[in-house]
VEXDREN-2710 file (C-alpha; in Angstrom, 1 decimal):
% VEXDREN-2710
k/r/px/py/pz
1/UNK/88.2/33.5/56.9
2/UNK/88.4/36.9/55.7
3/UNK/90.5/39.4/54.7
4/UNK/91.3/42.2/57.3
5/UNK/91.9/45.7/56.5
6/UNK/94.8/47.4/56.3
7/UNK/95.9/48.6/59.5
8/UNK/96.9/52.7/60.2
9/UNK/99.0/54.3/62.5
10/UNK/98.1/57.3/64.3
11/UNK/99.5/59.9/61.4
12/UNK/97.2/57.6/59.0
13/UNK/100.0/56.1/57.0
14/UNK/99.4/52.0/55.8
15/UNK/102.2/50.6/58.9
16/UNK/102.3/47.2/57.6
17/UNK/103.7/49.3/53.8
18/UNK/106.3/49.8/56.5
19/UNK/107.0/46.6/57.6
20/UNK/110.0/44.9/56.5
21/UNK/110.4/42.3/59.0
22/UNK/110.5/38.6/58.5
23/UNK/109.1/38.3/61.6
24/UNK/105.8/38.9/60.1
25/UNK/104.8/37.4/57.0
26/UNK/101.3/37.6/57.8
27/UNK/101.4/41.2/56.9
28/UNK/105.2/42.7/55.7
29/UNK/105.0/42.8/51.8
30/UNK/100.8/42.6/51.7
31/UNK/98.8/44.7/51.6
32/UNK/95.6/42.5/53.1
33/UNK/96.3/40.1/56.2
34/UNK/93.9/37.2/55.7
35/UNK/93.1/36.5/59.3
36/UNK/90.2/35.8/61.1
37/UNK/89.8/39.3/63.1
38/UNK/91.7/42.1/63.9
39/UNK/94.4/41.2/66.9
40/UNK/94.1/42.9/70.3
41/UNK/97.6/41.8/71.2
42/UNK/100.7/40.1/70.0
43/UNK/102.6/37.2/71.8
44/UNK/106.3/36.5/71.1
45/UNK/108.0/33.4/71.1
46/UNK/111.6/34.5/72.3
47/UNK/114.5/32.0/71.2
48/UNK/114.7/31.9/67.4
49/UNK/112.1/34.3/67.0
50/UNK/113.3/37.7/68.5
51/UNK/116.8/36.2/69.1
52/UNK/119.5/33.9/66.8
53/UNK/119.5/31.8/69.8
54/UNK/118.8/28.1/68.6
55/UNK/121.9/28.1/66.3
56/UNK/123.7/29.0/69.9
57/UNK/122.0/26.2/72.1
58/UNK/122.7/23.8/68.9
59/UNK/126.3/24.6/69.1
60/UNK/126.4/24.7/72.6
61/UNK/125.0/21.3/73.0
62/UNK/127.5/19.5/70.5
63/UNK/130.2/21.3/72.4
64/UNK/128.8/19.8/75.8
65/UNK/128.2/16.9/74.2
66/UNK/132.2/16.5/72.8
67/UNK/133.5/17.5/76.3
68/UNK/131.3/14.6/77.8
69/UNK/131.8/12.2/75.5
70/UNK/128.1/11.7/74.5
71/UNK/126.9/11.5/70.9
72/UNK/124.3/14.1/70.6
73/UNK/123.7/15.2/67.3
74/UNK/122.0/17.8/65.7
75/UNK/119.0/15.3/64.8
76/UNK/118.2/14.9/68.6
77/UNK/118.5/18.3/69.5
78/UNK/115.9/19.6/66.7
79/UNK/113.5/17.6/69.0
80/UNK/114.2/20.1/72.1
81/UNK/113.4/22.8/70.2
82/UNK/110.6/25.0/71.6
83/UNK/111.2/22.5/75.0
84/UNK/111.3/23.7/78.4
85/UNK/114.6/21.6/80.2
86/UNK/112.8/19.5/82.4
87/UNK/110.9/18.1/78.9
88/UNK/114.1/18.4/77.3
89/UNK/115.6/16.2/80.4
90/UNK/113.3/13.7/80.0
91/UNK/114.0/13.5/76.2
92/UNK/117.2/13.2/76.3
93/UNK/116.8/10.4/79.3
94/UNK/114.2/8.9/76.8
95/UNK/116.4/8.5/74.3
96/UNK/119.8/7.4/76.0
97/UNK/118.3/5.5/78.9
98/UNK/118.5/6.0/82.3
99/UNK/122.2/5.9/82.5
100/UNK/122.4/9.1/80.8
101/UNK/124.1/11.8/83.0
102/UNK/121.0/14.6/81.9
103/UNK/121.9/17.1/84.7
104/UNK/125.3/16.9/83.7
105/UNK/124.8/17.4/80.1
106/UNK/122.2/19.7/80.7
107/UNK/124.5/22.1/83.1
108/UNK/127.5/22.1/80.6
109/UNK/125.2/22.9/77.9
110/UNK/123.7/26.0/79.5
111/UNK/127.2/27.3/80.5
112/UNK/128.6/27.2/77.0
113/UNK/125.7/28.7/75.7
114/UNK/126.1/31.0/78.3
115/UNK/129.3/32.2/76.9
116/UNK/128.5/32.1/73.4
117/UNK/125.2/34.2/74.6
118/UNK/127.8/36.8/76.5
119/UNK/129.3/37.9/72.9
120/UNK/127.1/36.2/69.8
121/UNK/123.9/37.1/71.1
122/UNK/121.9/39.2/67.9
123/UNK/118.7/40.1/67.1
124/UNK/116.6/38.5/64.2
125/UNK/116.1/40.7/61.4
126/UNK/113.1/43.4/61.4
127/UNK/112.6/43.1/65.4
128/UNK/113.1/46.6/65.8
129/UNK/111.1/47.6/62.9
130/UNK/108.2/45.4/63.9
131/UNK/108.0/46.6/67.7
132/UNK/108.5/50.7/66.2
133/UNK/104.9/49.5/64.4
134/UNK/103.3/47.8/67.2
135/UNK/104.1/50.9/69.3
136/UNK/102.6/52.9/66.4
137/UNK/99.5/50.9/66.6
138/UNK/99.6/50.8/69.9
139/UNK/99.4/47.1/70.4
140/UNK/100.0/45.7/73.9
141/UNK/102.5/42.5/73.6
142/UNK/103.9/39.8/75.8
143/UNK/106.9/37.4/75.6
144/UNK/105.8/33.8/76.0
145/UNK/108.9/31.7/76.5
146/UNK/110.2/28.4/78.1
147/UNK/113.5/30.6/79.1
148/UNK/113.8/31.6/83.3
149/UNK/113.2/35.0/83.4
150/UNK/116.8/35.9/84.1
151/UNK/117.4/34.7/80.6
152/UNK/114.7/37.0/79.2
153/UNK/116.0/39.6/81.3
154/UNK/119.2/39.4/80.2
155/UNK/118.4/39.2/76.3
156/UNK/116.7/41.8/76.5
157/UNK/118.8/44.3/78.5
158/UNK/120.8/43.9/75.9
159/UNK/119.7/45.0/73.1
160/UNK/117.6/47.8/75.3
161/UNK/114.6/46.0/74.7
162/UNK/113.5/45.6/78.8
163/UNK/110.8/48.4/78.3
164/UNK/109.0/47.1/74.6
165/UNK/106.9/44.3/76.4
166/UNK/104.0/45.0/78.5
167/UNK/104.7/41.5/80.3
168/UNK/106.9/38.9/80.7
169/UNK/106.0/35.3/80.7
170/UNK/108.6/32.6/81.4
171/UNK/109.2/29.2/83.0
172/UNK/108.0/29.1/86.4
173/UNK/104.7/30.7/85.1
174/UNK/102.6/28.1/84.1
175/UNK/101.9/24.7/85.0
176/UNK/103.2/23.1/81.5
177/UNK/105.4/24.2/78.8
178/UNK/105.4/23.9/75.2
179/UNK/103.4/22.3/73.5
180/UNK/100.8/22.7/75.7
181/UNK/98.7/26.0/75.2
182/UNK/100.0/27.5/79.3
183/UNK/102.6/29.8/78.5
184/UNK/100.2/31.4/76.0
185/UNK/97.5/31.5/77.9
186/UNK/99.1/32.8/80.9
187/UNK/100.7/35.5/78.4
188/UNK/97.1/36.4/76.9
189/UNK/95.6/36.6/81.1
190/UNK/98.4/39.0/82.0
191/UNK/97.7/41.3/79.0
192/UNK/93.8/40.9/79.7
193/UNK/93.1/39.8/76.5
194/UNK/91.3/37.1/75.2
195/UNK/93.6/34.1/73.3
196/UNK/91.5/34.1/70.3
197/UNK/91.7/37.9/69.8
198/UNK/96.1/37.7/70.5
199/UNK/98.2/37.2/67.4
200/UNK/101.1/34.4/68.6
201/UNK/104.7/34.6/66.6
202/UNK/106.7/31.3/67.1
203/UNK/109.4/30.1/65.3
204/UNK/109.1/26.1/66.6
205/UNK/106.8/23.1/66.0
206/UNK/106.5/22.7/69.5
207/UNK/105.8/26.9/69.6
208/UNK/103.0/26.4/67.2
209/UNK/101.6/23.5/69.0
210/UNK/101.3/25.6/72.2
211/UNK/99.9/28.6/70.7
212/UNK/97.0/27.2/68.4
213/UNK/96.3/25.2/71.2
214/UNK/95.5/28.4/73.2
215/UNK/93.4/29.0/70.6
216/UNK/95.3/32.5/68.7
217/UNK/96.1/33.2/65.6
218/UNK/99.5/31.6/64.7
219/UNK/101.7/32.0/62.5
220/UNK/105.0/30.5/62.3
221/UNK/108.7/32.1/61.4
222/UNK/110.8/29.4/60.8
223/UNK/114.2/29.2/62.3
224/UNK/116.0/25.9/62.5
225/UNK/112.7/24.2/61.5
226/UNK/110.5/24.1/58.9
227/UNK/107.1/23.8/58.9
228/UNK/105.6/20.4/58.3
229/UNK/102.6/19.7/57.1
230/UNK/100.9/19.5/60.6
231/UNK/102.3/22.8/61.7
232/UNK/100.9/24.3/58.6
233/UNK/97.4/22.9/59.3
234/UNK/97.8/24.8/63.1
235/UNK/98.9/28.0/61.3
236/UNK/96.4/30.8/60.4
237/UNK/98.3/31.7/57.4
238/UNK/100.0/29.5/55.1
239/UNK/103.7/29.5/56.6
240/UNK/106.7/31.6/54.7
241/UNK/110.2/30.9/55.5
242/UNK/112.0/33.9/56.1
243/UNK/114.4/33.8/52.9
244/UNK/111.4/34.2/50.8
245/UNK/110.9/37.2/52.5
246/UNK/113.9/38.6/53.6
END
């Protein structure tokens, strides 16, 4: 491992000095980024990362859950974190047995989240702040999520964010979601850059599984979750919740 150099916009100024967001403390109050090589790219995790989403779809599931009269709690659903729904379907089957009415759950879930999403949906601090300095850098970046793109699409409208990502990646794009490496992979293809030389930002264990499985640097903003000590062995950097450096 060793220590990159400080990285310059184009009026020559340090950008990461400028950095305040938690979204990347690989580089926001350093001044060297211990990482392996210089990334080409950046790939976003959306839900918990660039959004306060996860504390929605929690909610929204114990809602769906009281209206059905099923006793999910909050322990099962950290376990869905990261997942794509058919995985999360099959959890949830998993777990209750095949007598478990998943479509039905599933479908109430999505529409209360849907109408938390239509008036609580915020960014995650520093978003803005860290896009500005990709632009100044002029990194190319890509969303890799397990969200439909009408989701995306509708996240990002907005908050006028539709035209800060070179490419979209969502479900329907890949074969398998999180954890396996597709979604990242597929991200890194579309941007014609090589996984190892994109930098992945995830906020999930399932995320991180998916991303260093792609083989790119990974580092992990925790949300809901914190790291464990598998998650920190996939990291690049040692992980940093984001009220140490808020």
């Amino acid at each position: 491992m060793i220590v990159m150099s400080r990285l310059s916009g184009r009026d020559g100024r340090n950008v990461t000095d400028h950095w305040p967001s938690p979204l990347l403390p690989l580089a926001c109050r350093t001044k060297h980024m211990k990482l392996p090589h210089t990334p080409a790219a950046v790939v976003f995790d959306m839900d918990g990362l660039l959004f306060d989403t996860e504390a929605l779809y929690q909610e929204a599931s114990l809602v769906a859950a009281a209206e059905g009269g099923h006793d999910v709690t909050s322990g099962i659903f950290s376990h869905t974190i990261g997942l794509p729904w058919p995985q999360t379907r099959s959890l949830l089957i998993g777990h209750f047995g095949d007598t478990f009415p998943a479509d039905e759950f599933i479908s109430a879930w999505v529409r209360h989240f849907d109408l938390m999403a239509s008036t609580r949906l915020s960014l995650k601090p520093g978003a803005i702040e860290l896009l500005d300095a990709l632009d100044d850098l002029r990194l190319p970046r890509a969303i890799a999520t397990s969200s439909a793109h009408h989701t995306v699409e509708h996240h990002l409208t907005a908050h006028n964010l539709a035209g800060r990502f070179h490419k979209i990646v969502g479900h329907g794009d890949y074969a398998s979601g999180k954890p396996a490496p597709d979604p990242f992979l597929k991200a890194a293809e579309r941007l014609g850059v090589e996984p190892r030389l994109c930098l992945a930002l995830e906020d999930s264990h399932n995320g991180v599984r998916s991303a260093s499985s792609a083989g790119m640097i990974t580092i992990m903003v925790p949300d809901l979750l914190e790291p464990t000590d598998e998650i920190r062995g996939l990291c690049t950097l040692p992980v940093i919740s984001m009220r140490f450096v808020a």
